[in-house]
VEXPALO-89568 format. One record per residue (C-alpha): residue in one letter; x, y, z; residue number from 1. Coordinates in steps of 0.05 Angstrom, whole numbers, plus 5000, padded with zeros to 4 digits. Example, Ala and Ser with C-alpha at 12.3 -4.5 7.8 and 13.67 -1.06 7.14 Angstrom:
{site A {5246 4910 5156} 1} {site S {5273 4979 5143} 2} 
***
This chain:
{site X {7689 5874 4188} 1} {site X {7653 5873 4257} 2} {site X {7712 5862 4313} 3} {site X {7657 5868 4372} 4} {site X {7583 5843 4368} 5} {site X {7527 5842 4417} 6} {site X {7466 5802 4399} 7} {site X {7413 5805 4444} 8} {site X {7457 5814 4518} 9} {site X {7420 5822 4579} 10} {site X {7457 5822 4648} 11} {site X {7418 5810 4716} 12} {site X {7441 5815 4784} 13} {site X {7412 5765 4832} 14} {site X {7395 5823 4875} 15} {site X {7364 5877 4824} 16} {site X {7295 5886 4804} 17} {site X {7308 5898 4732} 18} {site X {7367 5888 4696} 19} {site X {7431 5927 4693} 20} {site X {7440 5908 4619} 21} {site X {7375 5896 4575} 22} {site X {7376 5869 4500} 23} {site X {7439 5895 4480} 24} {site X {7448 5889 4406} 25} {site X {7503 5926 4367} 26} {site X {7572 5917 4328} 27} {site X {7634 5956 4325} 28} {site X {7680 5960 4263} 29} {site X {7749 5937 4263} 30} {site X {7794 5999 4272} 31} {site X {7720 6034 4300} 32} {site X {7726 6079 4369} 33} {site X {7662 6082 4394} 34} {site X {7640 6116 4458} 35} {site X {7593 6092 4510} 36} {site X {7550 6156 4527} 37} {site X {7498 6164 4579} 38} {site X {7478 6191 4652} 39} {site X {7513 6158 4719} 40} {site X {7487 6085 4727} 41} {site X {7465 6078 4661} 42} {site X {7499 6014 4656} 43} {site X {7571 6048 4617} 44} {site X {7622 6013 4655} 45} {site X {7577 5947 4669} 46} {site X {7580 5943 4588} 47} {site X {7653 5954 4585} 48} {site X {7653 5902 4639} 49} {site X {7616 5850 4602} 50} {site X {7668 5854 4537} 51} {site X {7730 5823 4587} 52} {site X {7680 5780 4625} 53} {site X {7694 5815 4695} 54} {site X {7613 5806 4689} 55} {site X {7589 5738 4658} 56} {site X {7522 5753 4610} 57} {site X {7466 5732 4636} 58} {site X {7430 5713 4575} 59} {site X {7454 5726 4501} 60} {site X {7524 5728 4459} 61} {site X {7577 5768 4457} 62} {site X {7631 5755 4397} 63} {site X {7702 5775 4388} 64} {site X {7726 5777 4325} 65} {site X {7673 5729 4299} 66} {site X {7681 5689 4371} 67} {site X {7639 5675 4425} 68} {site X {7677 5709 4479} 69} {site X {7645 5641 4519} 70} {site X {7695 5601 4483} 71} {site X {7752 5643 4500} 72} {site X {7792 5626 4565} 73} {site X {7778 5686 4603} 74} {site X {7861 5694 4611} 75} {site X {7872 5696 4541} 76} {site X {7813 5735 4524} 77} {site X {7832 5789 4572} 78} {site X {7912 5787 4544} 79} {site X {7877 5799 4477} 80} {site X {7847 5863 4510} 81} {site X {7879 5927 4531} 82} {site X {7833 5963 4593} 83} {site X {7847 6043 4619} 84} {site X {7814 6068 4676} 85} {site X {7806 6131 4702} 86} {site X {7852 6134 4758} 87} {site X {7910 6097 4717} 88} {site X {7899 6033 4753} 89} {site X {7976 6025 4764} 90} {site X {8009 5977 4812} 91} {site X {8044 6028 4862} 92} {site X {8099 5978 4879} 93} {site X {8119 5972 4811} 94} {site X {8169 6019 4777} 95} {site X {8129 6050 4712} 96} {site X {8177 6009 4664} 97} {site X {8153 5948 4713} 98} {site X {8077 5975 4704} 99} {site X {8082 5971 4622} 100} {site X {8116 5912 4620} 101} {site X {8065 5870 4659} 102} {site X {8029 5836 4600} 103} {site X {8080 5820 4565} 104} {site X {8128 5794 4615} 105} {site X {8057 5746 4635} 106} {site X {8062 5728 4567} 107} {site X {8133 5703 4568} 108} {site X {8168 5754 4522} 109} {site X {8250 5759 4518} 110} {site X {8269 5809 4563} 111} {site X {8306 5841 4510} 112} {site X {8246 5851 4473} 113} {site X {8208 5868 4534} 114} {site X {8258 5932 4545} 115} {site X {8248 5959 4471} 116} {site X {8170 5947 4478} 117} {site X {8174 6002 4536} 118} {site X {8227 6045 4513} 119} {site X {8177 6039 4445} 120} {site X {8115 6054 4490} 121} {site X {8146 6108 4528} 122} {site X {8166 6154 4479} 123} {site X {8101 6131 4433} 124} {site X {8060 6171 4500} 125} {site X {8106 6232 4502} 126} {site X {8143 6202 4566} 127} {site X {8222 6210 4578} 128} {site X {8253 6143 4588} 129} {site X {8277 6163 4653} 130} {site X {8208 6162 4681} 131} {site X {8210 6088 4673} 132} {site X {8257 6081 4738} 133} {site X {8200 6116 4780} 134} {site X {8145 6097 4812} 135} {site X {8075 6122 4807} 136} {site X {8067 6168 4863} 137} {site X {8122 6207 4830} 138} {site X {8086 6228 4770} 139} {site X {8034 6273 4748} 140} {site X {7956 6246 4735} 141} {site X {7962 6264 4667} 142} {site X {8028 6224 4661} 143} {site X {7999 6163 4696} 144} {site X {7949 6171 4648} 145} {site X {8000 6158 4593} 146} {site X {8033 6108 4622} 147} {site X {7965 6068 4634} 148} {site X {7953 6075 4555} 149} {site X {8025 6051 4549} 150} {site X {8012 5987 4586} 151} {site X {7945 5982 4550} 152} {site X {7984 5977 4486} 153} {site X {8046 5938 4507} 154} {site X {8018 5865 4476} 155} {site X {7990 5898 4422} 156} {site X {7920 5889 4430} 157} {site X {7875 5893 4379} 158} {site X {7814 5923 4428} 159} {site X {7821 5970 4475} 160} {site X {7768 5985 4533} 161} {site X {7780 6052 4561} 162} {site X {7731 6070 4613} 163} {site X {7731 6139 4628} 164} {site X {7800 6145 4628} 165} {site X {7813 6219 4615} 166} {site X {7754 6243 4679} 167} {site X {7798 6258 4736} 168} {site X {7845 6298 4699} 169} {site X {7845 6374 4696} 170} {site X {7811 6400 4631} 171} {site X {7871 6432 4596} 172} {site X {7913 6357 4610} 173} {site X {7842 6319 4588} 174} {site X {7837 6357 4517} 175} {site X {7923 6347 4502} 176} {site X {7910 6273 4521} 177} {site X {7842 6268 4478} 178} {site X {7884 6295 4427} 179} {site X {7936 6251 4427} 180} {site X {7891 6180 4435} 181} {site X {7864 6209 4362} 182} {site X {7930 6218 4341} 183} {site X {7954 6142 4359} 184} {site X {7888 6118 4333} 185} {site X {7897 6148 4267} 186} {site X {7963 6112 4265} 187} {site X {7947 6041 4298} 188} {site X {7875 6030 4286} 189} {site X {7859 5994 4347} 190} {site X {7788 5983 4368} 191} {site X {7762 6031 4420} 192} {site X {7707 6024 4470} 193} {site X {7714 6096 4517} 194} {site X {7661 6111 4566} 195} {site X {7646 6180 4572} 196} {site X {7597 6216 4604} 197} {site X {7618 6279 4573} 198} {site X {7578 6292 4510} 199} {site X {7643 6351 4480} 200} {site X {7693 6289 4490} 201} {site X {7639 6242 4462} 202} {site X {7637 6282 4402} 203} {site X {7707 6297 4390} 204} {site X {7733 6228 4397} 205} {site X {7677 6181 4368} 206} {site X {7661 6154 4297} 207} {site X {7606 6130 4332} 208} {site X {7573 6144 4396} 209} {site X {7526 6085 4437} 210} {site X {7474 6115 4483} 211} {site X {7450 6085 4546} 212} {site X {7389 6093 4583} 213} {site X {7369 6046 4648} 214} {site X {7423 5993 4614} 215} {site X {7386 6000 4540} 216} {site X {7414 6023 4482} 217} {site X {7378 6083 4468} 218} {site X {7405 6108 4393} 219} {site X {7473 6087 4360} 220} {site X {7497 6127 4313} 221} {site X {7554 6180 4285} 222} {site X {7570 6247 4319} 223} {site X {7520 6281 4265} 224} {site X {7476 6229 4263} 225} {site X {7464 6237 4346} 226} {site X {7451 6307 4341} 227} {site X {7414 6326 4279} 228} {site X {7363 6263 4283} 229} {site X {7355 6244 4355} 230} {site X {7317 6186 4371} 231} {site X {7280 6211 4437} 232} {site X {7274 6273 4474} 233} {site X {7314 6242 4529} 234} {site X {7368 6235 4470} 235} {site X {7356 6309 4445} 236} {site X {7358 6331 4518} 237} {site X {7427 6290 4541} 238} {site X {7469 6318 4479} 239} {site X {7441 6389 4466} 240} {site X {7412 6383 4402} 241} {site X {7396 6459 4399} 242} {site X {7465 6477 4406} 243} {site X {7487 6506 4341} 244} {site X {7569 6511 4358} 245} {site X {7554 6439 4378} 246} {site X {7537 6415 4313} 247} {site X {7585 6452 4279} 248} {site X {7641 6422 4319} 249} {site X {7632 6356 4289} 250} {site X {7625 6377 4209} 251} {site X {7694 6376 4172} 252} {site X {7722 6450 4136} 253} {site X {7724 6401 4074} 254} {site X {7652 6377 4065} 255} {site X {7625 6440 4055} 256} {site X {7677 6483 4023} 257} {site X {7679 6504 3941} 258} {site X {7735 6459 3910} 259} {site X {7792 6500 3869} 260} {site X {7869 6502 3883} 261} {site X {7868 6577 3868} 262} {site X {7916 6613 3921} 263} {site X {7888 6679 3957} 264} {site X {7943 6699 3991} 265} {site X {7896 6758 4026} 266} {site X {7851 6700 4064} 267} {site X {7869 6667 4129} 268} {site X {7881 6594 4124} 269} {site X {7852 6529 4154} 270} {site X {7865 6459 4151} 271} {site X {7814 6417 4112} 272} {site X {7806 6365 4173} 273} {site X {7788 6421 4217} 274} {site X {7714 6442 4242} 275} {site X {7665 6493 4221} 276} {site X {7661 6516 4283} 277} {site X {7736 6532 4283} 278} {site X {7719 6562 4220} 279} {site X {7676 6605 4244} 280} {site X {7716 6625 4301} 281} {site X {7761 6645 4257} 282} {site X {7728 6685 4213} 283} {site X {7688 6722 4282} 284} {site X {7763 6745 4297} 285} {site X {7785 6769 4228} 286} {site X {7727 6807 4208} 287} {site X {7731 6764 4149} 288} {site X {7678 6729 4111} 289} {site X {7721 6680 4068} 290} {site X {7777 6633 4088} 291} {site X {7834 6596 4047} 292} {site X {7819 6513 4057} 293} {site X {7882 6485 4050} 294} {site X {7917 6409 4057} 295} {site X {7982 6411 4081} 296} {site X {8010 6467 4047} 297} {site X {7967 6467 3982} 298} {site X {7904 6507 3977} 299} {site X {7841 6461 3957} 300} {site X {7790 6505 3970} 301} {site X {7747 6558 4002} 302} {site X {7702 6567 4052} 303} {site X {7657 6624 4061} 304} {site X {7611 6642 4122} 305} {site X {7547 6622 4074} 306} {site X {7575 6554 4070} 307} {site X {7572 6549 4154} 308} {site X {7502 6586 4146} 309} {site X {7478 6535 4103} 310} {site X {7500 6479 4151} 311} {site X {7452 6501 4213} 312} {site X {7392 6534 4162} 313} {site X {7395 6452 4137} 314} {site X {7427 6403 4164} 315} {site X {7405 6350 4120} 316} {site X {7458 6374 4071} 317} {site X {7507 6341 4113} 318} {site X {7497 6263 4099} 319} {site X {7557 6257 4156} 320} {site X {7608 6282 4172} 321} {site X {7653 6266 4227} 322} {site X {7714 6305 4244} 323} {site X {7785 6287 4271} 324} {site X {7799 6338 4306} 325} 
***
């Protein structure tokens, strides 16, 4: 079931020559996180922009949940909506327990339920509930971070617009934070827009990724799909198609291992879910050419380095095959 669909969106600025967003025509799947990929101005965050009607369409439809968003008072439609941005976004005069609470105080909540909502939300992020009496200058980016997808969440929003929320953050914070939006996604199923202009975080995060180019959608399509059948060399050039460890980072141990639940206790063990190119790693620092597939604690398979071999000499073998890691 689409939960977002463009049909056909064009946005023009009274000032601009061409327009920012040009025949826009896409849908997202309920429970879908799909990142908005492309170079600086591409029209990313104007797109975002357009879902919560900070921009007003210029010509065309956009539908939420079967909805034109038109016939949405924009008050409700944005309560309906959860929006991170890259700097947090939080109010500074606000204690963080203040800052999560916002929505749902605007929406007239108990404030009994209000306080379990962020004690809920707090620890939900990783956060101790004594950060709630602080302000925002007194915490860390990457905790600011946390507590902007805390407030994001507090109404319980069934879409979430995230624009580049994770860019200002140091890269060891950005991949435990990238870790643990797929982590709450694969327990909440919210609906994700995330603008990226990072094609690794693109590719770890998305089921699908959007491309833009001069505000048109370029190619839409899966992790795999992006980089083994590109749809222009401006496509093949912006996510590295020749990049071999790149492909392999978004194929799954599973869909290419042999199937049995015998147990070799001499082989080093990996987790179904994770990627070849983990895999691979792996087997580089072992010396080893085989490895144990397992789920959870039972063995389901193996994986040899002719299997990864396989994966690169054709990739068409691979129908898709997104990972969650």
């Amino acid at each position: 079931m689409n939960m977002l669909e463009f049909e056909q969106v064009n946005l023009q600025f009274p000032s601009a020559p061409e327009p920012t967003v040009c025949n826009c025509t896409f849908a997202v799947n309920s429970g879908e996180l799909v990142v908005i990929l492309g170079p600086s101005g591409c029209g990313k965050t104007t797109l975002l922009k357009l879902i919560n009607r900070l921009y007003e369409v210029t010509r065309g439809q956009i539908f939420l949940d079967g909805t034109d968003i038109q016939d949405i008072p924009v008050t409700s439609l944005r309560r309906q909506m959860g929006y991170v941005i890259q700097q947090g976004g939080l109010f500074p005069h606000m204690t963080i327990a203040q800052n999560i609470a916002v929505v749902p105080k605007l929406l007239g909540w108990p404030k009994t339920q209000i306080a379990a909502r962020v004690e809920e939300l707090l620890d939900l992020v990783q956060l101790s509930p004594r950060l709630g009496r602080r302000y925002p200058s007194q915490l860390s980016g990457g905790q600011q971070q946390r507590v902007g997808l805390a407030r994001a969440l507090a109404a319980n929003p069934a879409v979430l617009l995230m624009d580049e929320p994770f860019g200002a953050l140091d890269a060891i914070t950005r991949k435990a934070l990238q870790g643990e939006l797929l982590t709450l996604q694969a327990q909440f199923y919210k609906t994700i827009l995330f603008v990226s202009h990072d094609i690794e975080e693109a590719l770890r995060l998305a089921d699908r990724i959007l491309i833009l180019n001069h505000g048109q959608l370029v190619q839409y399509g899966t992790p795999w799909q992006i980089l083994t059948q590109p749809a222009s060399a401006f496509v093949a050039e912006l996510v590295g198609t020749e990049d071999i460890l790149r492909q392999l980072s978004v194929v799954a141990v599973e869909s290419v291992m042999v199937s049995t639940s015998s147990v070799n206790s001499h082989l080093l063990k990996i987790g179904s879910q994770e990627t070849l190119r983990q895999a691979l790693s792996l087997l580089l620092k072992s010396g080893q050419s085989q490895l144990q597939v397992i789920a959870g604690e039972r063995a389901i398979g193996i994986l040899d380095l002719k299997h990864i071999q396989a994966v690169w000499q054709d990739p068409a073998m691979i129908q898709d095959s997104p990972s969650s890691t």
